[in-house]
PADREN-318971 format. One record per residue (C-alpha): x, y, z. Coordinates in steps of 0.25 Angstrom, whole numbers, padded with zeros to 4 digits, always signed. Last residue first. Layout:
N
XYZ
...
END
This chain:
632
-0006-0245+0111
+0007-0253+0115
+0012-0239+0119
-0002-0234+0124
+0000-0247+0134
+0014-0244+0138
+0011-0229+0141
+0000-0235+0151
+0009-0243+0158
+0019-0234+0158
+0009-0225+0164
+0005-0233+0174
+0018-0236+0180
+0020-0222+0182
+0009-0220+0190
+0011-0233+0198
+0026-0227+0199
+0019-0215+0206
+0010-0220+0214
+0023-0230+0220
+0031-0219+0223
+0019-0210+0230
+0022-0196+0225
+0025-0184+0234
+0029-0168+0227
+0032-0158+0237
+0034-0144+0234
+0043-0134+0244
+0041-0120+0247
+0041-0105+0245
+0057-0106+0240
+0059-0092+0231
+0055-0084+0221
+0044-0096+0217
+0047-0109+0225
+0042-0122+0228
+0055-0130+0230
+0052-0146+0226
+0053-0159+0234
+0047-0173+0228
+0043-0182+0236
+0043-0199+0231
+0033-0206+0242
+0036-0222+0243
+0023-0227+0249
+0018-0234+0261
+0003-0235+0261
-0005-0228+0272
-0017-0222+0263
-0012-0210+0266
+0002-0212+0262
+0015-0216+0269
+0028-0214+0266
+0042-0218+0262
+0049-0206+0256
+0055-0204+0242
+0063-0191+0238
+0064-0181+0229
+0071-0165+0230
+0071-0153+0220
+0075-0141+0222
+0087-0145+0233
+0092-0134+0243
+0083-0124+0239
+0080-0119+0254
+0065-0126+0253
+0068-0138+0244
+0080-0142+0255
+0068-0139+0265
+0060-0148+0259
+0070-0160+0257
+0073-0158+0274
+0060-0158+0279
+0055-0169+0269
+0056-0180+0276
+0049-0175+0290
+0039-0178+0278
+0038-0192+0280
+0027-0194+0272
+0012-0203+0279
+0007-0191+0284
+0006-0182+0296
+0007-0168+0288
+0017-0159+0300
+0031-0158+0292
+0022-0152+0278
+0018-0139+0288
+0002-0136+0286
-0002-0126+0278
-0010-0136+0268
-0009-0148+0276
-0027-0152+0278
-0030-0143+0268
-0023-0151+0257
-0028-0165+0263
-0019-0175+0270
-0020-0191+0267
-0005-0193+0263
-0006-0196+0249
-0019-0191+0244
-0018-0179+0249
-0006-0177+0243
-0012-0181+0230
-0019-0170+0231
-0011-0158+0234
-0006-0153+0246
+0000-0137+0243
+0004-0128+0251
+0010-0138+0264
+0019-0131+0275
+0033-0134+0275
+0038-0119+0280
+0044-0117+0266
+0029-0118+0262
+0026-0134+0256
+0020-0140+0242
+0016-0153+0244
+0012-0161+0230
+0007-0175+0230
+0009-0182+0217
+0000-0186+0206
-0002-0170+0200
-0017-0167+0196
-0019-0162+0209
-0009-0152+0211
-0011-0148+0196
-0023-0146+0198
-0021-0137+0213
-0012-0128+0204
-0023-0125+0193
-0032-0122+0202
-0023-0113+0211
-0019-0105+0197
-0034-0104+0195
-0036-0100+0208
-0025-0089+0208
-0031-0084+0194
-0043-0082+0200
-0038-0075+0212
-0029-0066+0200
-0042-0062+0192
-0051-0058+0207
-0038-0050+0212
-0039-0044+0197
-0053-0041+0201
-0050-0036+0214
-0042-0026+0209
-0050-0019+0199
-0062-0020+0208
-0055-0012+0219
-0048-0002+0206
-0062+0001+0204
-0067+0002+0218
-0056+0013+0220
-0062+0020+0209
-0075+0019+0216
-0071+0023+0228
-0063+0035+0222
-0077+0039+0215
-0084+0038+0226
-0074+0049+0233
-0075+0056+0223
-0092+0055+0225
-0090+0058+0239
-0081+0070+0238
-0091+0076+0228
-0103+0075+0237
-0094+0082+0249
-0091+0093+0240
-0106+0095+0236
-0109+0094+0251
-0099+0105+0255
-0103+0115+0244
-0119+0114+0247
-0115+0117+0260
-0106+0128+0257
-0120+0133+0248
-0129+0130+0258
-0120+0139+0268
-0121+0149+0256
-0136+0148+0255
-0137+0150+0272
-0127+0162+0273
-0136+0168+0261
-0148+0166+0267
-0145+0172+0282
-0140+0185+0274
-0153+0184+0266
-0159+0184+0282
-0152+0194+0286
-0154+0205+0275
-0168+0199+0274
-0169+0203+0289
-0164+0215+0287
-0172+0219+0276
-0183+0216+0284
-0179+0225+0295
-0177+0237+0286
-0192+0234+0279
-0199+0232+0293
-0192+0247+0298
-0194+0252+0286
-0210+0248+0285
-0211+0255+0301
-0204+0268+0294
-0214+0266+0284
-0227+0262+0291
-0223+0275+0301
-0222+0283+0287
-0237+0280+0282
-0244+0276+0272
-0237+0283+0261
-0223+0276+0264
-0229+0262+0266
-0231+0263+0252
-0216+0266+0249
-0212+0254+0260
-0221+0245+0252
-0214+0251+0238
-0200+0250+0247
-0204+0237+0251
-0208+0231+0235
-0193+0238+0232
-0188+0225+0226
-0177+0229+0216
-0176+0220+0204
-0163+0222+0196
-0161+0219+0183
-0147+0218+0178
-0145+0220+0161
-0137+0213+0150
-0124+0212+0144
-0125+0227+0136
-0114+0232+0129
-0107+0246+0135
-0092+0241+0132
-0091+0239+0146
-0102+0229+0147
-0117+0235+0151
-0128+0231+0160
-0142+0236+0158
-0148+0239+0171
-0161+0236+0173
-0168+0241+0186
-0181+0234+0193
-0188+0239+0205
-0196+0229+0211
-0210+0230+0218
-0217+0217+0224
-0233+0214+0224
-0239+0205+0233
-0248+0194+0227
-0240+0183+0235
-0232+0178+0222
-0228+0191+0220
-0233+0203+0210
-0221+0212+0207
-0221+0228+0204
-0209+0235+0197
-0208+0247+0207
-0198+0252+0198
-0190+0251+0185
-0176+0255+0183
-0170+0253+0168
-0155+0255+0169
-0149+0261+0158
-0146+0258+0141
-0159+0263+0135
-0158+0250+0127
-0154+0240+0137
-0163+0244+0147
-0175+0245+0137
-0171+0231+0133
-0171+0227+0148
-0184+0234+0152
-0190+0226+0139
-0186+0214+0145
-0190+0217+0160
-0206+0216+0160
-0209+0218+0173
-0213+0209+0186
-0211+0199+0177
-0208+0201+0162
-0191+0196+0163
-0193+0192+0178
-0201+0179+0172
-0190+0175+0163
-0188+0169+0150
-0185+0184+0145
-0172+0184+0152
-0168+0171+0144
-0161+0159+0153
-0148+0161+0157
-0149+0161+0173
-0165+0157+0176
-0158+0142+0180
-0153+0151+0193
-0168+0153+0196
-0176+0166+0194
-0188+0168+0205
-0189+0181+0204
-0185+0189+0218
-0176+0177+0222
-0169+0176+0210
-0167+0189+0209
-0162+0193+0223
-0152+0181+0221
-0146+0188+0208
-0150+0183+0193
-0138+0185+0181
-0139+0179+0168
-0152+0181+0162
-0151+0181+0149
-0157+0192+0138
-0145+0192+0128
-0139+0204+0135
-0140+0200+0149
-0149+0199+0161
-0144+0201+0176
-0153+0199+0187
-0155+0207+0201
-0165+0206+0212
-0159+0216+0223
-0151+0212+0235
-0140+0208+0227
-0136+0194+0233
-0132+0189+0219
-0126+0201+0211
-0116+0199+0225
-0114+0186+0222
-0111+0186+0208
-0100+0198+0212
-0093+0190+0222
-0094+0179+0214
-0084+0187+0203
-0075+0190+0213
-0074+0176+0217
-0071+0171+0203
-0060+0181+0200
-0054+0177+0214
-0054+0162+0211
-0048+0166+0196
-0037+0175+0203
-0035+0164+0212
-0035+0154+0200
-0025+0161+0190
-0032+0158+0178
-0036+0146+0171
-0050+0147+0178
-0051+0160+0174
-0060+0160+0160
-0069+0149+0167
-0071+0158+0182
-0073+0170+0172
-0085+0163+0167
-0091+0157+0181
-0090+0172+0186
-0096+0179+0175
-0109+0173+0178
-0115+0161+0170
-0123+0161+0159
-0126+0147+0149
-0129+0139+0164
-0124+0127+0160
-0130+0114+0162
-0131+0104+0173
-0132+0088+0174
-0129+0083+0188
-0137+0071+0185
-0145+0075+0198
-0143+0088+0194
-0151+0086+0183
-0150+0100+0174
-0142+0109+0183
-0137+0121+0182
-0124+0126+0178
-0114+0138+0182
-0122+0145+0191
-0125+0133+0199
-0111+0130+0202
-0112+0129+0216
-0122+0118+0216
-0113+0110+0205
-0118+0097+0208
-0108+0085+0205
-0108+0073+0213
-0116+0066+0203
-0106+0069+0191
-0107+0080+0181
-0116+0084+0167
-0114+0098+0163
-0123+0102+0152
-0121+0112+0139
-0132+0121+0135
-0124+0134+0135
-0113+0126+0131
-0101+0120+0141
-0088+0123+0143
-0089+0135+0151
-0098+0130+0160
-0088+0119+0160
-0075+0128+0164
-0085+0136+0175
-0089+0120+0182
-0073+0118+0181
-0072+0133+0190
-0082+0128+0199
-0076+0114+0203
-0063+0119+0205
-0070+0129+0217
-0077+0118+0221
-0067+0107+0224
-0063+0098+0212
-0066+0082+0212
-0082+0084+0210
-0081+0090+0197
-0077+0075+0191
-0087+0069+0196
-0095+0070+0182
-0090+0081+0171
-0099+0079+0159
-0099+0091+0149
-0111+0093+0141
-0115+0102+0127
-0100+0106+0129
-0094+0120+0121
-0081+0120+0128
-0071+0110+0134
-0065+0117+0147
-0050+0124+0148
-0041+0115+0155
-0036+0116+0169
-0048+0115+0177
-0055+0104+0171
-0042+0097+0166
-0044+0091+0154
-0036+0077+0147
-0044+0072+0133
-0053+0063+0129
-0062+0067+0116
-0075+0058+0114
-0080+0060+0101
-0070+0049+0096
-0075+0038+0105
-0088+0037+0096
-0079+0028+0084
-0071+0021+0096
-0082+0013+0102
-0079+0013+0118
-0071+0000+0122
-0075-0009+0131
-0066-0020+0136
-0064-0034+0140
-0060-0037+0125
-0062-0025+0118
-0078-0023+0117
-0084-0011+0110
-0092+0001+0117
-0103+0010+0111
-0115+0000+0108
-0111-0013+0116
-0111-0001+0129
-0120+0007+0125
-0132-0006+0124
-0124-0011+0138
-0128+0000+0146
-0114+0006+0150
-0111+0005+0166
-0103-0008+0162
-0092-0002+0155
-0082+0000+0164
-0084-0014+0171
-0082-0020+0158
-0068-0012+0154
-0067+0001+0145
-0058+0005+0134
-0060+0021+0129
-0048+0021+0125
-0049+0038+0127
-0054+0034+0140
-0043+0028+0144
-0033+0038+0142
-0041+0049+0149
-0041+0041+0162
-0025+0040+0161
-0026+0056+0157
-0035+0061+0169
-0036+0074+0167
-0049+0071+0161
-0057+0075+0148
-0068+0069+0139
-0074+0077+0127
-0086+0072+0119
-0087+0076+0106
-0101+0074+0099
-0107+0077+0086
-0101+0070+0075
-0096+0057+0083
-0111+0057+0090
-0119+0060+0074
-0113+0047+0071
-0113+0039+0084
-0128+0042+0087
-0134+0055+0094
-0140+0050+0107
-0133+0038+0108
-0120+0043+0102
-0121+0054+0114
-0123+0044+0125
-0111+0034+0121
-0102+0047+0122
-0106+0052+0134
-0105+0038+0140
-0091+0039+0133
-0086+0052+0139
-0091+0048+0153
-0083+0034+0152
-0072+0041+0148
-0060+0035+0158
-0061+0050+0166
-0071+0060+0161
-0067+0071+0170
-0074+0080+0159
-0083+0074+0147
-0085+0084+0137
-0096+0085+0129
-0098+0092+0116
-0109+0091+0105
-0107+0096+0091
-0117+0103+0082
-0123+0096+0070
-0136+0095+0073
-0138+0107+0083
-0136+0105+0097
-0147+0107+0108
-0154+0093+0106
-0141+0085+0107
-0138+0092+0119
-0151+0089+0126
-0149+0074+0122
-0137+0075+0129
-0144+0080+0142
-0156+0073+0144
-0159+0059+0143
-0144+0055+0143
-0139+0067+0152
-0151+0060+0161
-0146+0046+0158
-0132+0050+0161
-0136+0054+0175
-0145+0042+0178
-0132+0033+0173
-0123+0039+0183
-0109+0036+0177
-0114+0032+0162
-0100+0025+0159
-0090+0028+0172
-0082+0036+0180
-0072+0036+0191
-0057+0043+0186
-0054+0047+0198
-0043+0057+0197
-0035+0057+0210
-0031+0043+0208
-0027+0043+0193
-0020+0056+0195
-0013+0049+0207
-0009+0036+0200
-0003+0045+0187
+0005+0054+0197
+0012+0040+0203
+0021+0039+0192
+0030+0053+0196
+0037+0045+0206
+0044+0052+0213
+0038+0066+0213
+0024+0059+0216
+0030+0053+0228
+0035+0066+0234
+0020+0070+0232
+0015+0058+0239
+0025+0061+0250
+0019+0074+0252
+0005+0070+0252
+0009+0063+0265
+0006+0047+0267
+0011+0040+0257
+0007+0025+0258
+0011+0022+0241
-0002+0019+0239
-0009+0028+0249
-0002+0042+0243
-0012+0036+0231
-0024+0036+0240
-0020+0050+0246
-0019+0057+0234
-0035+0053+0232
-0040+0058+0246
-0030+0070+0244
-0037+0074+0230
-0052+0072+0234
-0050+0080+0247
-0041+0090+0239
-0053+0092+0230
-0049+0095+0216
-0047+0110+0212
-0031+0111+0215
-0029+0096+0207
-0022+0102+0196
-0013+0091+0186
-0002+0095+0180
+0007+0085+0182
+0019+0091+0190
+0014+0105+0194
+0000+0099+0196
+0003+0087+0204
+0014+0095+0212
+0004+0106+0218
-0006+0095+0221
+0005+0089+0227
+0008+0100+0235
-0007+0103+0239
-0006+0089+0245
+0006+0093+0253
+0002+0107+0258
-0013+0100+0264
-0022+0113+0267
-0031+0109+0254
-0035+0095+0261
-0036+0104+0274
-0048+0111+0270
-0048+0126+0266
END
């Protein structure tokens, strides 16, 4: 047991997540599940899983941030294009060919998120079938526990960005424009059916021709893994396909599907499986020790079947074959793809003996049929002996369910036999070799089996690793996301900041005074133009420097006293005139005006300078000029 499953205060607020909302996150990956906690316990900088629990008790609010952090809803239109070019090419046309003209198609779309897999799903069938005989023909379920991402789907409102892995022909063809938006057309969004669905909780949607579960397998450990792998076997047809996400595999669940592409990971059922994988769908609602227990016990007995020493397969009543052991496999060449296909399609069926008619004669006569010294020419020209025995297998009420053939190689004991008659000593010497032998292939498929099941842990680990980089991959990009969010409304606001400091430096400009604006430590803000203009000095040359140390032709020891009055609110608004000096050296009259700059409170002063005698030439001019439109 690792130590993320040892930790007594995330295990209670697993406890309290399920008692309290209902939601059961026993099978997911507790390094998945602590790594995703954790980020939320760092916004409010918690730093036991404790104190986060205590938090969720006070404010209830924050359960709707942690579902939507540990469920990451990452997905996308046409996610992998190569793979959903091969399902494309090959799989949904392969569906549409199977069925009858009339008969319905069902898909389900599970973990499907914001509905983006639903609706590629969508756009592909009306392709291949048209919108008429698509809105007849087609239902298309999309589930999630996720009910904020459920919500959006159902609007089936996308942005831009969203949008952009579409290829622009489906995109005009399937989606309409709603300002900034895309929206998908309404008339085809009523074969697709949202609703909530808990893999483990809820009983599967039945009768599928494909079900799409991508990424989503990889957040539960192995043994949840397995009993949702049993509840889609369930679900799905004889000739139904699996379709899942790149860093799914299922190599220890090869009984249950086999693989079409597997790199596509695209599978399809396996029509027969073992008695174990059905009872682990009829008692996954059960008690779940009893249901581990029940499961085990039933392993026991397929692996025992398997490591027979003798050449064993199981046929049933319809002519199947069900059931091959390792000895067999080996011996004959039979390949786990061999399972469910027609007995009479096989070579072992007429070679080394003709076994159908054995098995009719079996069934009829009702016993076992034993026939020996069955010989077998080899690759090698050397000829192999096997006993064969057919034992017809019956149920309680007496009705046949098939027969096991066992294949007993007895090619030593016939050698051993011959040896016999020549001579004794060869005999005993031949037991000695055959005894030794045996030995050594004792030991040696000891040595094998160790091997295959440190492969097997092996194989476990590394598939377990790749699905914990590709969660992790998907935090990054979600993370990403919100990133680009972000620092797009940081880029909005910037420009609005330079528009708003645009605007302000224009009006500066366009104002016929000088205009200081000061800190409350007497520094200069703002020097506009016309300052410049009038004492010599350019922006960048005083800005951040105190107004008391500027070397120009204003007295502005002065103006120590006024401004501090402005400053502590002692007088709002404050004029004066002072004799000074401007750039140029001519004496003028300077009229200041002294205002508070203040928001919530005083952050400075503004200062207003006008040269007396600019300003009455300015006034001047325009009552000239109003006098001459007046006699106009």
């Amino acid at each position: 047991m690792t130590t993320t499953e040892k930790d007594p205060e995330f295990e209670n607020l697993l406890v309290y997540l399920r008692q309290s909302r209902g939601f059961d996150f026993a099978g997911y990956k507790r390094s998945t599940l602590m790594r995703r906690v954790r980020r939320r316990m760092q916004s409010f900088n918690l730093e036991s899983f404790g104190d986060y629990l205590d938090y969720l008790q006070v404010y209830p609010e924050e359960f709707n941030y942690l579902f939507n952090t540990i469920l990451i809803n990452v997905t996308s239109f046409f996610r992998d294009i190569p793979a959903w070019e091969y399902l494309t090419n090959q799989v949904l046309p392969n569906i549409i060919i199977n069925k009858k003209n009339n008969d319905q198609i069902r898909i389900w779309s599970a973990g499907c998120a914001s509905g983006e897999e639903a609706y590629t799903l969508a756009m592909l069938m009306v392709e291949l079938l048209g919108p008429d005989e698509f809105r007849q023909r087609v239902k298309i379920y999309a589930t999630d526990v996720d009910e904020e991402a459920l919500n959006q789907a159902r609007q089936a409102v996308y942005s831009i960005r969203d949008v952009y892995t579409i290829p622009v022909e489906l995109r005009h063809k399937y989606f309409e424009v709603c300002g900034s938006n895309y929206v998908f057309r309404q008339d085809l969004r009523r074969s697709v059916i949202f609703g909530r669905h808990d893999l483990l909780q809820d009983a599967p949607i039945s009768r599928l021709d494909l079900l799409v579960c991508r990424n989503t397998l990889m957040y539960f450990n192995s043994e949840t893994q397995g009993r949702i792998l049993a509840r889609f076997h369930f679900a799905l047809n004889d000739m139904g396909y699996l379709f899942l996400g790149k860093a799914e595999m299922l190599l220890m669940h090869s009984n249950l599907f086999t693989p079409v592409d597997l790199k596509n990971r695209i599978f399809t059922k396996l029509s027969r499986v073992s008695t174990r994988d059905r009872l682990l769908v009829m008692t996954n609602s059960g008690d779940e020790e009893s249901s581990l227990r029940l499961s085990r016990y039933i392993r026991l007995r397929e692996l025992a079947f398997d490591s027979a020493s003798i050449a064993q397969i199981i046929v049933d009543i319809n002519g199947i074959l069900v059931l091959v052991n390792e000895q067999a496999r080996t011996l004959f060449g039979i390949s786990p793809r061999d399972l469910t296909r027609p007995f009479q399609d096989l070579e072992i069926s007429y070679r080394p003996i003709e076994l159908r008619s054995v098995i009719e004669r079996a069934y009829s006569e009702r016993r076992t049929i034993t026939l020996t010294n069955v010989e077998r020419y080899l690759s090698n020209a050397e000829m192999q002996y096997l006993d064969v025995r057919i034992i017809p297998l019956q149920d309680t009420d007496n009705s046949f369910l098939g027969v096991s053939i066992a294949f007993h190689d007895v090619t030593r004991y016939i050698q051993l036999q011959d040896a016999l008659q020549r001579s004794r000593q060869e005999l005993e010497t031949t037991n000695e070799e055959l005894q030794s032998t045996n030995e050594e292939l004792e030991t040696t498929n000891e040595e094998l089996q160790s091997t295959n099941e440190e492969l097997e842990t092996t194989n476990e680990e590394l598939q377990s690793t790749n699905e914990e980089l590709e969660t992790m991959n998907e935090e990054l990009q979600s993370t990403n996301e919100e990133l680009e969010t972000i620092n797009h409304e940081l880029s909005q606001r910037t420009t609005e900041l330079n528009r708003t400091n645009i605007f302000l430096v224009s009006i500066l400009r366009s104002l016929q005074a000088g205009v200081a604006v000061i800190d409350k430590s007497f520094n200069i803000l703002i020097w506009n133009y016309i300052a410049e203009d009038t004492w010599g000095l350019r922006s960048d040359e005083v800005v951040g420097k105190s107004l008391f140390s500027l070397d120009i032709g204003l007295p502005v020891e002065q103006l120590r006293s006024p401004i501090r009055d402005s400053l502590s609110r002692k007088n709002q608004f404050q004029e004066m005139i002072l004799d000074a000096t401007n750039r140029r050296g001519r004496k003028i009259k300077c009229y200041l005006a002294i205002t508070p700059l203040s928001g919530t409170e005083i952050e400075g002063a503004v200062l207003m300078m006008a040269d007396t005698d600019r300003v009455n030439s300015m006034i001047s001019s325009r009552e000239i000029e109003e006098r001459r439109q007046q006699q106009q």
